[in-house]
C-alpha positions in Angstrom: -7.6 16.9 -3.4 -4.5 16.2 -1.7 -1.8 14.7 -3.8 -1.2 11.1 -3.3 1.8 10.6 -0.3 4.8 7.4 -1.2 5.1 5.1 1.4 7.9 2.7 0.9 7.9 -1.0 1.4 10.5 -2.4 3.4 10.8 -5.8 4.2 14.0 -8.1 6.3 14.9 -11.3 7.8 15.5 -9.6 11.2 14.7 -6.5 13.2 18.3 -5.6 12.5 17.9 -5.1 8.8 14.3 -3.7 8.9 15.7 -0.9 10.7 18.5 -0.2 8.4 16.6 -1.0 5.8 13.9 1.6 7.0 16.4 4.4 7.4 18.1 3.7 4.3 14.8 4.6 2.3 13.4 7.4 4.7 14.7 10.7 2.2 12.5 9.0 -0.4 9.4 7.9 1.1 6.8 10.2 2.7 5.9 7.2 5.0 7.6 3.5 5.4 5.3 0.2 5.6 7.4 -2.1 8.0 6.3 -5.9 6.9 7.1 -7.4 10.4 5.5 -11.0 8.8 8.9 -11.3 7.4 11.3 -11.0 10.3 12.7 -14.0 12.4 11.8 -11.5 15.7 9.1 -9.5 15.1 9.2 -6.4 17.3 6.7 -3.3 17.3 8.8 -1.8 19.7 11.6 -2.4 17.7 10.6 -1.0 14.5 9.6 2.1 15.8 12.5 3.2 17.8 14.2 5.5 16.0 12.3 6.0 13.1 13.0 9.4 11.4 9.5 9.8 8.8 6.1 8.2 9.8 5.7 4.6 10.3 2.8 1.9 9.0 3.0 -1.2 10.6 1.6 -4.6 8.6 2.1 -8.1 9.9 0.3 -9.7 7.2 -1.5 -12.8 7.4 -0.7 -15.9 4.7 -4.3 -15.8 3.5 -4.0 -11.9 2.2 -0.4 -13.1 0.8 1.7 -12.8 4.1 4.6 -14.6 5.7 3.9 -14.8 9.4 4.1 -18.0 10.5 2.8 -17.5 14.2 -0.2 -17.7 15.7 -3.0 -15.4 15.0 -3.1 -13.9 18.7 0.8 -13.3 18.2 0.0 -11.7 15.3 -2.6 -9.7 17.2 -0.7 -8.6 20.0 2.3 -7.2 17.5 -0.6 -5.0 16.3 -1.9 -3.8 19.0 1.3 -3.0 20.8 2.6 -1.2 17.9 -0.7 0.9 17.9 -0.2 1.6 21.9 3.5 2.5 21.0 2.1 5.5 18.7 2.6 3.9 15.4 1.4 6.3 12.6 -0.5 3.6 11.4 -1.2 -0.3 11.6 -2.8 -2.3 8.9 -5.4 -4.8 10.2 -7.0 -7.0 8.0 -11.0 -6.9 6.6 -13.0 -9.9 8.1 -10.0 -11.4 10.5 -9.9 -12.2 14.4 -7.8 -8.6 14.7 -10.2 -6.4 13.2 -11.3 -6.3 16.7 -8.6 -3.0 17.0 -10.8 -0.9 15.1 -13.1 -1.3 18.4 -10.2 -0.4 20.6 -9.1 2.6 18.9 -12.5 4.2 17.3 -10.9 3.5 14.1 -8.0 5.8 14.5 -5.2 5.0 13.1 -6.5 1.6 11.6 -5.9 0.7 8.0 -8.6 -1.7 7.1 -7.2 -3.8 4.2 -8.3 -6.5 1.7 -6.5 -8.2 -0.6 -7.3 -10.1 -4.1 -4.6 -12.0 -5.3 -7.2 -13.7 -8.3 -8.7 -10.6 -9.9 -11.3 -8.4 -9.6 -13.8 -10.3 -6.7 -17.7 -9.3 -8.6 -18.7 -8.3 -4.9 -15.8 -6.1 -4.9 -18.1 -3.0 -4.6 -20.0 -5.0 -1.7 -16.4 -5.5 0.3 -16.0 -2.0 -0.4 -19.2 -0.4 0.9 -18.9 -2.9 4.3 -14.7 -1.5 4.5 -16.0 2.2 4.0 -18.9 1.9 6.8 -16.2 -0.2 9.5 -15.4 3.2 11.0 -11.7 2.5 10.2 -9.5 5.7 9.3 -8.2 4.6 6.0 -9.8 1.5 3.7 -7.3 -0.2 1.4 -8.2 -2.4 -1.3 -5.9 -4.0 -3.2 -6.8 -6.7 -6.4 -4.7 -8.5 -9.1 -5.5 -6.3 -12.2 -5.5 -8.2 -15.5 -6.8 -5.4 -17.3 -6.4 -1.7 -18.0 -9.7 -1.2 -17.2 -9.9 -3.1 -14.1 -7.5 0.2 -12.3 -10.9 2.2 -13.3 -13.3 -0.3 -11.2 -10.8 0.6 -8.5 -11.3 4.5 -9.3 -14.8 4.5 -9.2 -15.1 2.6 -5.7 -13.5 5.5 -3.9 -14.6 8.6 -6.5 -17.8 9.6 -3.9 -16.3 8.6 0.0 -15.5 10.6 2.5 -12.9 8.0 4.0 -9.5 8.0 2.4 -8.8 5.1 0.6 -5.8 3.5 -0.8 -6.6 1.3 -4.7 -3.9 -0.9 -5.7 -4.2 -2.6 -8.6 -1.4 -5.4 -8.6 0.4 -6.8 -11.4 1.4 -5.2 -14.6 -1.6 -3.9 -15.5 -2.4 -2.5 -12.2 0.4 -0.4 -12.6 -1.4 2.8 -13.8 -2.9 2.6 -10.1 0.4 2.8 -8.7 1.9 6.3 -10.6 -1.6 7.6 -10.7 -2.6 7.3 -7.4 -3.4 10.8 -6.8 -5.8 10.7 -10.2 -7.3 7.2 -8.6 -7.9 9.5 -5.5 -5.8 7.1 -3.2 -4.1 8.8 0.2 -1.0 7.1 -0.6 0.6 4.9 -3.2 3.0 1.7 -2.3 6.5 1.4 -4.3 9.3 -0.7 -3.1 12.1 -3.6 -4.3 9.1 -6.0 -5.6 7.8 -6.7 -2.5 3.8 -7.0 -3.9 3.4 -7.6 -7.7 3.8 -4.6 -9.8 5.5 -2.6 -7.2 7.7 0.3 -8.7 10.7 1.1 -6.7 11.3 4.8 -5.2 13.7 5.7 -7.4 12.1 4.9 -10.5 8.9 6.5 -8.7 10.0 9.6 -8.5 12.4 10.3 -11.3 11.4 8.6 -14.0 7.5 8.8 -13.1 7.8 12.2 -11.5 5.4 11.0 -9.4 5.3 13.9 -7.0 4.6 16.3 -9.6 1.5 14.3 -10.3 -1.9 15.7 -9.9 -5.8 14.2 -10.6 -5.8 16.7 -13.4 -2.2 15.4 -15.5 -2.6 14.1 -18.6 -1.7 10.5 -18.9 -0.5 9.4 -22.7 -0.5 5.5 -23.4 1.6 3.1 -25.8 0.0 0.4 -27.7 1.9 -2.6 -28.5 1.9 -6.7 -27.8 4.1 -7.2 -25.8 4.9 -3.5 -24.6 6.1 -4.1 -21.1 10.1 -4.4 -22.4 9.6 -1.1 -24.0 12.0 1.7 -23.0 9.3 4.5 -24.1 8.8 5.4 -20.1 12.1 6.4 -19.4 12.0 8.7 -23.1 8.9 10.0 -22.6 8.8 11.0 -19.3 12.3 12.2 -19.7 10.7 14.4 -22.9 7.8 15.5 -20.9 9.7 16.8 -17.8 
């Protein structure tokens, strides 16, 4: 297995500061996620001009916890021009008036995306089978995790597929999906400034995680306590382990 690539969030108020903001986090980031939803003046052309490290392009929709506030052809046509401009890739999401792209392009390029902001849907594995079998290139899937546990329903979804996959668990306890993601079996992980609950940022990623010397076969050691999440026991440990 591959190990699991970083892709770093960015997000802006213009298509000014997304670019800065894009080249600013390009020596960290294996690939950049360019949320053109939050920009004044969404551009495709404009985010990819200049780009130094591979590119994925989301406009996200309100419904799947997005901030564009035009209309959904808009929204369509950002996507598909940033696909015709050779973005790396361009997240389209599952069971919206876009997902028509995956027609266009064979599927190429296309990451097909859903997003559970309540928990861990029961059809989950239903959604999952439908994503896997759209012909898209990569499948995301992405759920609040309340639960430890809930990162290994995530695991198991994309243990026997031949279609990468990216699992996010959000939220605190969804973290584990997030450092793991090689162990989860994911393509890539997302890290960032807070832009999705849960999100770690690059930094903290890679140096206090060591998440690029992370394999599916690392050993992963956990603390028990109530609350736990203040605790400084990362920083020791990891700092211990390395």
């Amino acid at each position: 297995m591959n190990p699991a690539r970083l892709c770093v969030t960015v997000t802006a108020a213009t298509m000014a500061e997304l670019r800065t903001r894009r080249d600013a986090v390009a020596d960290g980031a294996d690939m950049v996620e360019l949320r053109l939803d939050t920009v004044s003046d969404p551009s495709a052309a404009g985010a990819l001009a200049g780009r130094k490290k591979p590119v994925l392009v989301t406009c996200r929709h309100r419904d799947e916890g997005g901030y564009f506030a035009g209309t959904e052809e808009e929204r369509r046509r950002i996507l598909a021009e940033a696909l015709s401009l050779g973005a790396e890739f361009v997240d389209v999401e599952w069971n919206r008036a876009c997902a028509d792209l995956i027609q266009q392009s064979g599927g190429r390029r296309i990451v097909l995306s859903h997003h559970d902001f309540s928990g861990v849907p029961a059809d989950l594995g239903q959604k999952a089978s439908a994503m896997l079998g759209s012909g898209a290139e990569v499948v995301k899937l992405s759920v609040m995790a309340h639960r430890l546990s809930d990162n290994l329903v995530l695991r198991n979804l994309g243990r026997h597929t031949r279609v990468p996959v990216v699992l996010v668990g959000m939220g605190i306890a969804g973290v584990p999906s997030r450092v793991l993601a090689t162990w989860m079996g994911s393509a890539w992980t997302y890290s960032g400034d807070g832009v999705a609950p849960g999100q770690v940022p690059p930094q903290r990623m890679i140096e206090e995680f060591r998440f690029r010397h992370i394999t599916a076969r690392t050993s992963v050691f956990g603390l028990l306590g109530n609350p736990v999440t203040h605790s400084v026991s990362p920083a020791m440990h990891n700092a211990a382990f390395h």
